[in-house]
C-alpha positions as CSV (number, residue, x, y, z in Angstrom):
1,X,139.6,117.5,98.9
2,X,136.5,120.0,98.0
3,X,133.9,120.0,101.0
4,X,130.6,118.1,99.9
5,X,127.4,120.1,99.3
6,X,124.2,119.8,98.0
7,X,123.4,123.1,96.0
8,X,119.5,122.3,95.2
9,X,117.0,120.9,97.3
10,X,114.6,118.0,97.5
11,X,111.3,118.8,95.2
12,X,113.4,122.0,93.5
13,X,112.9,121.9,89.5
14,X,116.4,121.0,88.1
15,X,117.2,121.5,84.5
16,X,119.9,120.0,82.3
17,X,123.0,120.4,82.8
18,X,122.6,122.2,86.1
19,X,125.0,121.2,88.8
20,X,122.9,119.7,91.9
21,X,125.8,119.2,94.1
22,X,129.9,119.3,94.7
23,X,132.0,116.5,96.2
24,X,132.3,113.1,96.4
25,X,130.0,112.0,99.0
26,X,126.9,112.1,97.0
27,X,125.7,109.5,94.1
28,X,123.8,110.1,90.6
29,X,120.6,108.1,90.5
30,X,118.0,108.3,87.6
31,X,118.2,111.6,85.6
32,X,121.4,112.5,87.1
33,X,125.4,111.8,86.5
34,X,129.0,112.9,87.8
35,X,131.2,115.2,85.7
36,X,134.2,115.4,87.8
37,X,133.7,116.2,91.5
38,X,130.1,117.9,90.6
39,X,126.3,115.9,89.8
40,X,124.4,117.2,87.1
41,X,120.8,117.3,85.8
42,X,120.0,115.3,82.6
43,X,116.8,116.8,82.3
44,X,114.3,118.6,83.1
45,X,112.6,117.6,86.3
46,X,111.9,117.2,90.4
47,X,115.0,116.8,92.3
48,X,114.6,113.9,95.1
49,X,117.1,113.4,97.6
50,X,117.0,109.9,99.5
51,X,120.1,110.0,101.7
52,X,123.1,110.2,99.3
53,X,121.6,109.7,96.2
54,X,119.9,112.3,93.8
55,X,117.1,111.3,91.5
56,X,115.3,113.7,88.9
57,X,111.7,113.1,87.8
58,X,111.0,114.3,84.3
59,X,108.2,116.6,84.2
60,X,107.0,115.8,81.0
61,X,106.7,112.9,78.9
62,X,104.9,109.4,77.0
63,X,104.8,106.8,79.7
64,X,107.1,104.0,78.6
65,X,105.9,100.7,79.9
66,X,107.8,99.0,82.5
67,X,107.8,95.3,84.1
68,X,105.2,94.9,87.3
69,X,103.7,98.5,86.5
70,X,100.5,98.7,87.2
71,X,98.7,100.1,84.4
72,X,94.7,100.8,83.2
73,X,94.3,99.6,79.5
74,X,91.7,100.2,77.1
75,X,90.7,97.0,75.2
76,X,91.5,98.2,71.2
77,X,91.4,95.4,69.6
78,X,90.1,91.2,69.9
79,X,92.4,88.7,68.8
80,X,92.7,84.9,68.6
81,X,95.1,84.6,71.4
82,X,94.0,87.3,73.6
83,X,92.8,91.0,73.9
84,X,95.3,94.0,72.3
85,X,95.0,96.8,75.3
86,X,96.1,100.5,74.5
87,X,97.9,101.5,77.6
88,X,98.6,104.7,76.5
89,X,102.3,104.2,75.5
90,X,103.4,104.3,72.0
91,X,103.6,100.6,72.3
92,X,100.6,98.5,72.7
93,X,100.1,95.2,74.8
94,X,98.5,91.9,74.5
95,X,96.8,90.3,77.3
96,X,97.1,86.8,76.6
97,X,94.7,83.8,77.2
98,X,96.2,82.4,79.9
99,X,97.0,85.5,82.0
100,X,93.5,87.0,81.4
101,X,91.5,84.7,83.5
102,X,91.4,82.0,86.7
103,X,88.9,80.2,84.0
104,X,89.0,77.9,81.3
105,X,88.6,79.3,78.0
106,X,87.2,76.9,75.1
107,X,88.9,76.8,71.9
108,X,86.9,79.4,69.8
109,X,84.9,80.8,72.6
110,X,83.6,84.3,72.2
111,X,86.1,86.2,74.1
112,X,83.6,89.4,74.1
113,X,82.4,87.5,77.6
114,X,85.4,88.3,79.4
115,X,86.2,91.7,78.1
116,X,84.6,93.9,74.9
117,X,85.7,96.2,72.7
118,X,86.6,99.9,74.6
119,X,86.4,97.5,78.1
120,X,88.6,99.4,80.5
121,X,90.8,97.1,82.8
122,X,93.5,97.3,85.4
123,X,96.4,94.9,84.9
124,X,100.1,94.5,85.5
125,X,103.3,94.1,82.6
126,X,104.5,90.7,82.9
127,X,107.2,91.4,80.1
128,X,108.4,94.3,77.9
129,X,111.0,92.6,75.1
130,X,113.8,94.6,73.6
131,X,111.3,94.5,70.3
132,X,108.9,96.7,72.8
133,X,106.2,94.1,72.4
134,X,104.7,94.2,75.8
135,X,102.7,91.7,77.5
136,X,100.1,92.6,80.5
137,X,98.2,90.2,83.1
138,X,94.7,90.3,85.0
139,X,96.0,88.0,87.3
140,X,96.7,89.7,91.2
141,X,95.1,91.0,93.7
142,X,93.1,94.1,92.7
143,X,93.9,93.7,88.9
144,X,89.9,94.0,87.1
145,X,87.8,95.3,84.4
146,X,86.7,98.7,85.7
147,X,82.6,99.7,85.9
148,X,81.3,102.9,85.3
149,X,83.2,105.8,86.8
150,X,85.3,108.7,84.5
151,X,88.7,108.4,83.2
152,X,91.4,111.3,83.2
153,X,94.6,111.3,81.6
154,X,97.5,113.1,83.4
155,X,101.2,113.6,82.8
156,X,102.6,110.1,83.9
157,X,105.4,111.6,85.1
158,X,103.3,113.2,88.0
159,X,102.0,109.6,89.2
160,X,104.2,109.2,92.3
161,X,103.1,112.6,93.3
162,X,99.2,111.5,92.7
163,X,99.7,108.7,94.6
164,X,101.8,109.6,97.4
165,X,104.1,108.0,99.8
166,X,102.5,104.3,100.5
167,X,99.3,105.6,98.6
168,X,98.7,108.5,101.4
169,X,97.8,111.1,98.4
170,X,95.6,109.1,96.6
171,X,93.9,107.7,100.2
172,X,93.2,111.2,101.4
173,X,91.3,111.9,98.2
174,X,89.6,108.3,98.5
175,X,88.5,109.6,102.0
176,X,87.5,113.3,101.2
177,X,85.0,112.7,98.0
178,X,84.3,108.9,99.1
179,X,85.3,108.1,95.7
180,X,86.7,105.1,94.5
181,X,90.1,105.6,92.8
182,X,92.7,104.0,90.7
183,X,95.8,105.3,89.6
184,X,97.8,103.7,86.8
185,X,101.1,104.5,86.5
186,X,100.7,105.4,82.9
187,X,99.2,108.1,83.6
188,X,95.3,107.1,83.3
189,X,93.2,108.3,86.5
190,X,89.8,105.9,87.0
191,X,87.4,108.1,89.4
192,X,83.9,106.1,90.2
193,X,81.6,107.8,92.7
194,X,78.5,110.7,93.3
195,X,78.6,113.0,90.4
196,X,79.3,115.9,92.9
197,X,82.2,114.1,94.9
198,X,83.4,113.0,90.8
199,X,83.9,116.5,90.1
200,X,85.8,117.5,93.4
201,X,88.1,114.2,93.3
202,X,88.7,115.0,89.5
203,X,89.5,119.0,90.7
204,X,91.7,117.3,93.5
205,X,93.8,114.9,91.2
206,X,94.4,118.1,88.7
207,X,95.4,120.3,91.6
208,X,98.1,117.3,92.6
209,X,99.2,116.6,89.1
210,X,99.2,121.1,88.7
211,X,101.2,121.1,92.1
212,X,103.5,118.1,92.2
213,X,106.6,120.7,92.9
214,X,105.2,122.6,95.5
215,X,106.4,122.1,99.0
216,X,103.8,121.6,101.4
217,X,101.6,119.6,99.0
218,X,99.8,117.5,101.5
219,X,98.7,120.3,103.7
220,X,97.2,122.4,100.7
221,X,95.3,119.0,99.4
222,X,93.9,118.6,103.0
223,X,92.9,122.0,103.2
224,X,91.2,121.7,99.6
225,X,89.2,118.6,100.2
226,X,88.0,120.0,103.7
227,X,86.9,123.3,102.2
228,X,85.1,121.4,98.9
229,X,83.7,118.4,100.5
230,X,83.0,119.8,104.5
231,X,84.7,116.7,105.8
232,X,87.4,117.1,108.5
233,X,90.4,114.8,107.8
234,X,92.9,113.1,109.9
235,X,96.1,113.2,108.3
236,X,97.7,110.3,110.6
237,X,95.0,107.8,110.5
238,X,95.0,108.3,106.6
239,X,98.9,107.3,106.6
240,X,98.2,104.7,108.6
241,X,95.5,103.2,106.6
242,X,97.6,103.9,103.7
243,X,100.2,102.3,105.3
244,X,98.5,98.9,106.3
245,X,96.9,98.6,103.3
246,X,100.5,98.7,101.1
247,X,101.9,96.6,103.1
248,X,99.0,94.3,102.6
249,X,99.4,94.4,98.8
250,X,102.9,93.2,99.3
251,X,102.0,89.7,101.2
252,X,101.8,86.7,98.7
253,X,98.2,85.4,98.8
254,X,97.4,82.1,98.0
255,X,94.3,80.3,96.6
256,X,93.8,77.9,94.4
257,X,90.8,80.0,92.3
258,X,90.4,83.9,92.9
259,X,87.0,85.3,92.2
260,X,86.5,86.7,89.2
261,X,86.7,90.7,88.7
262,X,83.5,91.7,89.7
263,X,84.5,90.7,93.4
264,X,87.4,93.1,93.2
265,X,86.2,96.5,95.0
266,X,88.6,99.3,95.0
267,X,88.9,100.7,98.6
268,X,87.8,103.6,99.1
């Protein structure tokens, strides 16, 4: 039997049809598949190797929505059910009545008090349907109509990269500009702080998004926000901040009535 080897390595850029490793003992995953003894590339993307199994990242691309994603949403349209939210997909969603709000909403009440025309919000996809017709909640923990602040649109595809391992990325930016920050995972980066710190997380998040191949990433984006901003960063403390506060996320909470979303703060 052929010896087993891995002929790329983790973070190279794979195209398709290039063969990413020989033998038996390693598995496709997403963007890959086995042709014989060999795994190929289906595309063009960011090799990732957990353990045995090799995973490709497309570099490029529309975001297509995906059940508990995380998304920010523009508010395009006001129905009688519910809000339509552009979530930068070619599919829109509906946020529905009943997943908009803790609240009790009247029979013909003027939905413009919960969220207007061009509102921006964070929510999550409760349901994508084989028809594409997508549905989104307010409901969670951190989920809000986003104040103020700038939007940037970057390739969704780069999002894991933005955000980084248990949110340590996205964190060390948080920490360097003192920005608040939220990252959909469509793509749509919310950036809320001083005008001068915007500017610098903004430059930050491109530089990420510009860099997402490049080994050593974390180093370079330390070194970047200590030369722009003059703060010193700790690299471990920021992981395990990061760390506690995504494993956090992932504890049920209970209560019977959340407050609404003006008591949702993003971290910084």
């Amino acid at each position: 039997m052929k010896e087993s080897k891995l002929l790329a390595k983790d973070k190279d850029i794979v195209t398709p049809g290039e063969t990413i490793a020989e033998g038996m003992d390693f598995f496709p995953g997403i963007g890959t598949y086995r042709y014989e003894d060999r795994i190929l590339a289906n595309q063009t993307g960011l090799l990732h190797v957990e353990g045995k199994v090799l995973k490709t990242t497309p570099l490029a691309g529309r975001y297509l929505p995906a059940k508990n994603d995380v998304v920010i949403g523009r508010v395009s349209d006001i129905l009688m059910s519910g809000w339509r939210i552009d979530i930068n997909s070619p599919y829109s969603s509906v946020l529905p009545l009943k997943d908009a709000t803790f609240d009790f909403i009247k029979k013909g009440a003027d939905l413009t008090e919960y969220f207007s025309l061009e509102d921006y919000v964070v929510c999550k996809i409760t349901q994508v349907t084989s028809q594409n017709l997508i549905d989104v909640s307010m409901k969670g923990p951190g989920l809000r109509k986003l104040r103020g602040g700038q939007f940037i649109l970057v390739n969704a595809a780069k999002v894991p990269r933005i955000i980084g391992r248990q949110g340590s990325m996205v964190s060390m930016v948080k920490k360097g500009t003192g920005c608040q920050i939220a990252v959909g995972q469509n793509g749509i980066v919310w950036i809320s702080g001083e005008p001068t710190s915007e500017i610098i997380a903004v430059e930050a998040v491109r530089k990420i998004e510009r860099e997402a191949h490049v080994s050593g990433l974390t180093d370079n984006m330390k070194k970047f926000l200590e030369e722009r901003t003059g703060t010193k960063l700790d690299l471990e403390q920021i992981k395990r901040e990061a760390e506690a506060e995504s494993a956090a996320a992932e504890q049920p909470r209970f209560q019977s009535r959340p407050p609404r979303e003006e008591s949702f703060q993003e971290d910084k």
